[in-house]
C-alpha positions in Angstrom: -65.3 -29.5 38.6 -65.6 -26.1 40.7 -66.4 -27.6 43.7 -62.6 -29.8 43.5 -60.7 -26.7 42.9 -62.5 -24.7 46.1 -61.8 -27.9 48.1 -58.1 -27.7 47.2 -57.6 -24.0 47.4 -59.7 -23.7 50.8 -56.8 -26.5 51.9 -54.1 -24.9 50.5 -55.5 -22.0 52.8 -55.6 -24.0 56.0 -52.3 -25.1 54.9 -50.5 -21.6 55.1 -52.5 -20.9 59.0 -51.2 -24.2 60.1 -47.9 -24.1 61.4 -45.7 -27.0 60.6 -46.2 -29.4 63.4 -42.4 -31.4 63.0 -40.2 -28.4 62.8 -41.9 -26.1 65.3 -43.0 -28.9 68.0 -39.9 -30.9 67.7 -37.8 -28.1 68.5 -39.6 -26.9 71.3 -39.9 -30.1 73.1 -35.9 -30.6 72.6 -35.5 -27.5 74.2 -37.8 -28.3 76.9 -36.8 -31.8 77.6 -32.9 -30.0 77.5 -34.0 -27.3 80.3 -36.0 -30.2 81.9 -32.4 -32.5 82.1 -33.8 -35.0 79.9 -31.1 -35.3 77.6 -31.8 -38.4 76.0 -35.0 -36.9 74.7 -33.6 -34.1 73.5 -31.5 -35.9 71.7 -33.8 -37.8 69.8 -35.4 -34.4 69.3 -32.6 -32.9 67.5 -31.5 -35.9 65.7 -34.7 -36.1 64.2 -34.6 -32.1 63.0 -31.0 -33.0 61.7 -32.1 -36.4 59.8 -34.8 -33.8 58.4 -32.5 -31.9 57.2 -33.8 -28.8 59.4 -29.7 -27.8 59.3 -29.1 -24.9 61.4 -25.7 -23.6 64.1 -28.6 -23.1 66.7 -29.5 -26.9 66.1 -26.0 -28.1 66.2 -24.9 -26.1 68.7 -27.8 -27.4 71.1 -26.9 -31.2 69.6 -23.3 -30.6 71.1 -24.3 -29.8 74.2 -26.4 -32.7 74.5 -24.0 -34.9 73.6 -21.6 -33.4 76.2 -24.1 -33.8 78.8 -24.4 -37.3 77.8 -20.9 -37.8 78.1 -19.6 -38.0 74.3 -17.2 -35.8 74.0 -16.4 -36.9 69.9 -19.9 -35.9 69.2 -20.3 -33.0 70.9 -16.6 -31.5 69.0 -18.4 -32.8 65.8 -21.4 -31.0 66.6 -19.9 -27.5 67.8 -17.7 -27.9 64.4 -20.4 -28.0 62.2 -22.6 -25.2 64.2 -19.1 -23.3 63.9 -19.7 -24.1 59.9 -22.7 -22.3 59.7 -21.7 -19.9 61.7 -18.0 -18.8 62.5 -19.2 -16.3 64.6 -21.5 -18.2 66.7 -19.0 -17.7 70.2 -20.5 -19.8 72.5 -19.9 -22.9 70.2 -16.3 -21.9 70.0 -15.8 -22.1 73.4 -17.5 -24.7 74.2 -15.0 -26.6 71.3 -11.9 -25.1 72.8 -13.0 -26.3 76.1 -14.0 -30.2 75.4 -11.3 -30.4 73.2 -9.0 -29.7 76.5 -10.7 -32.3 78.2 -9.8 -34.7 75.3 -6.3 -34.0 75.8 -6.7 -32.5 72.3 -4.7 -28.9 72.6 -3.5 -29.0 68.5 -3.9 -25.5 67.5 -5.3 -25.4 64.1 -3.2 -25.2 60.9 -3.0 -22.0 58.2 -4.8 -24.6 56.3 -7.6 -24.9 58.9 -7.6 -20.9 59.8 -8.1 -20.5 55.6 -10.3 -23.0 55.2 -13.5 -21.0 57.0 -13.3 -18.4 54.0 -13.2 -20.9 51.1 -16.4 -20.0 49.9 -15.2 -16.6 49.3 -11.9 -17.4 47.9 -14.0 -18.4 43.7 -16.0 -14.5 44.5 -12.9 -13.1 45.0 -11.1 -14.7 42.1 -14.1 -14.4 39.5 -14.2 -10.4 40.4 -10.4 -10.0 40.4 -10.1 -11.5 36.9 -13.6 -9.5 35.3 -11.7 -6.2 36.8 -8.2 -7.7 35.3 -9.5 -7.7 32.1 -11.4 -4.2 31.8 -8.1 -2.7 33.1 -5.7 -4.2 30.5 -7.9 -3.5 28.1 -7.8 0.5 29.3 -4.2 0.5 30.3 -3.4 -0.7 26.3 -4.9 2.7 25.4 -2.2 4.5 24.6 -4.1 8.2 24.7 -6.4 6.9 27.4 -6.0 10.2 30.5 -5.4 7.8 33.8 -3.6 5.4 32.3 -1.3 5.1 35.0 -4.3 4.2 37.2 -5.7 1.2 35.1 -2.2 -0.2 34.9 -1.8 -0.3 38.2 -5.4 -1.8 39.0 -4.3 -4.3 36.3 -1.4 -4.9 38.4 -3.6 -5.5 41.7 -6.6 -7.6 40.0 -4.2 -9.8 38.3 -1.6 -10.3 41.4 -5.3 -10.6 43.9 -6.7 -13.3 41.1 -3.4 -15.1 41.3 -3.8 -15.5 45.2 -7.1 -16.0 45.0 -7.0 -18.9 42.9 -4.2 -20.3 44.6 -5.9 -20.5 47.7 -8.8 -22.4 45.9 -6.5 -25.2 44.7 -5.1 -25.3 47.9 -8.2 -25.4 50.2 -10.6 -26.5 47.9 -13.8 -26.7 49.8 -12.5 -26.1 53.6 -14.0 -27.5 56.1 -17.4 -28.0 54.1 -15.5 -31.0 51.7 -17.4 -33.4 51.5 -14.8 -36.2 52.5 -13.4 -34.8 55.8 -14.3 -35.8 59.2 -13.7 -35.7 62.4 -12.3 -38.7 65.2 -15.0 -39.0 67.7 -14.5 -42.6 69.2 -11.3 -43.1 71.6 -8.8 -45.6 70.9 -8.9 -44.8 67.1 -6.0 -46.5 65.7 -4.8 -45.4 61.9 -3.3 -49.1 61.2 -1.9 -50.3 58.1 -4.1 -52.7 56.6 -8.2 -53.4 57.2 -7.8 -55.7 60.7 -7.9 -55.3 64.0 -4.4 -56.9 64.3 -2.7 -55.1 61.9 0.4 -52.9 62.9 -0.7 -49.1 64.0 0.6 -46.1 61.9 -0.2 -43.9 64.9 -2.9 -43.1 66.8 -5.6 -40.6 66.3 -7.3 -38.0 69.1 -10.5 -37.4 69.5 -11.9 -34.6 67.5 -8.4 -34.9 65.3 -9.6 -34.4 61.3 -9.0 -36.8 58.9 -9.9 -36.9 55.0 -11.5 -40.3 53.6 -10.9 -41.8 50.9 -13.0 -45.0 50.2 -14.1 -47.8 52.8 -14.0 -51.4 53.1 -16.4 -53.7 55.2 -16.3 -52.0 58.6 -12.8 -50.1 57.9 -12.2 -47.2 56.1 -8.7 -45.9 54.3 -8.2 -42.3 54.9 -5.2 -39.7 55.4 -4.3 -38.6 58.9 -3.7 -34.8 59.5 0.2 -35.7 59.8 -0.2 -37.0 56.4 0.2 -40.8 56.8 -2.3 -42.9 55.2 -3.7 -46.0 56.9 -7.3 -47.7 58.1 -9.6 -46.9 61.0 -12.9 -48.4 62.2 -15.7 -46.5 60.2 -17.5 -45.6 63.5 -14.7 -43.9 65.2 -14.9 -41.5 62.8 -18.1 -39.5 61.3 -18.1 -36.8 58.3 -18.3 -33.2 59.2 -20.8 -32.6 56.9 -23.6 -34.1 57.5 
């Protein structure tokens, strides 16, 4: 039938003039309701762009301030951590971090691990093109008539010693910050405790905005590892995933 597929191309037309209402509105009205002081608006704005999946540093960096304005500081570190994801060069999110993170009482400077771990993605590229230029070059430097044979062996030398670090660094930071199983502390009074109860005996206890890696969860408790290492239980809501 003709007339159908005019019908559905004529709306597929109106579809591509019609800007799409959720993403472009909702934005705008966070923003607005943000510049207005409304903040609990804005955050239901933003929440609903980030449940949406709409994932962007602008968006998260916005979502932190919110949350600082509302007064949670845990949120707002989470928030600036995973605009800083996105974007490591986004400054005013790391400022903002450094600076709420001081009001936490939470000075830590970050670990080689930590500093590493925003590269991770580039650590397999490195190490897949160190090993392809590892190979042509002992393959050339085995020439034994080959003119720059000096060269290739020493290339060889470089791609095999770069491909060596490179994977290295994988094993050791794996994913970064983008694993799946880290998160950050973002309720106070977050007590790593030894078994799944309120009254069990404390391990230590954790800052706001300290990481942590998760391992499985039981009931309202989860076991995870502490950024000292030790392995104990907290409430599942003091803590929150950095990826979302």
């Amino acid at each position: 039938m003709n007339w159908i597929r005019y019908f559905l191309a004529a709306m597929g037309y109106l579809a591509l003039l019609v800007p799409p209402a959720f993403g472009g509105t909702t934005w705008e009205a966070a923003n607005q309701a943000y510049q207005n002081g409304k903040y609990e608006a804005a955050k239901v704005n933003y929440l609903q762009l980030v449940r949406a999946g709409q994932y962007s540093a602008d968006l998260f960096y916005n979502l932190g301030n919110v949350w600082f304005k509302l007064g949670d500081q845990g949120r707002a570190i989470l928030n600036y951590e995973r605009a800083l994801l996105l974007n490591p060069s986004l400054e005013e999110a790391g400022s903002n971090l450094r600076t709420v993170l001081k009001i936490v009482g939470n000075d830590d400077q970050p670990t080689l691990r930590d500093r590493i771990g925003v590269y991770a993605d580039y650590f397999p590229l490195a190490a897949s093109i160190a090993f392809w230029i590892f190979a042509f070059s002992i393959f050339f430097a085995s020439q034994k008539y080959l003119r720059f044979i000096v060269f290739w062996r020493r290339l060889c030398i470089v791609a095999g010693f770069v491909f060596l670090l490179s994977a290295a660094a994988c094993v050791w930071i794996g994913s970064g910050a983008k694993e799946a199983n880290r998160a950050l502390i973002i309720g106070s009074a977050a007590d790593l405790k030894y078994g799944p109860a309120v009254s069990a005996r404390s391990v230590e206890s954790l800052q706001i905005g300290e990481r942590v890696q998760l391992i499985s969860e039981r009931g309202d408790w989860t076991f995870c590892r502490a950024s000292t290492g030790d392995l104990g239980w907290i409430l599942t809501r003091k803590a929150e995933r950095i990826v979302p």
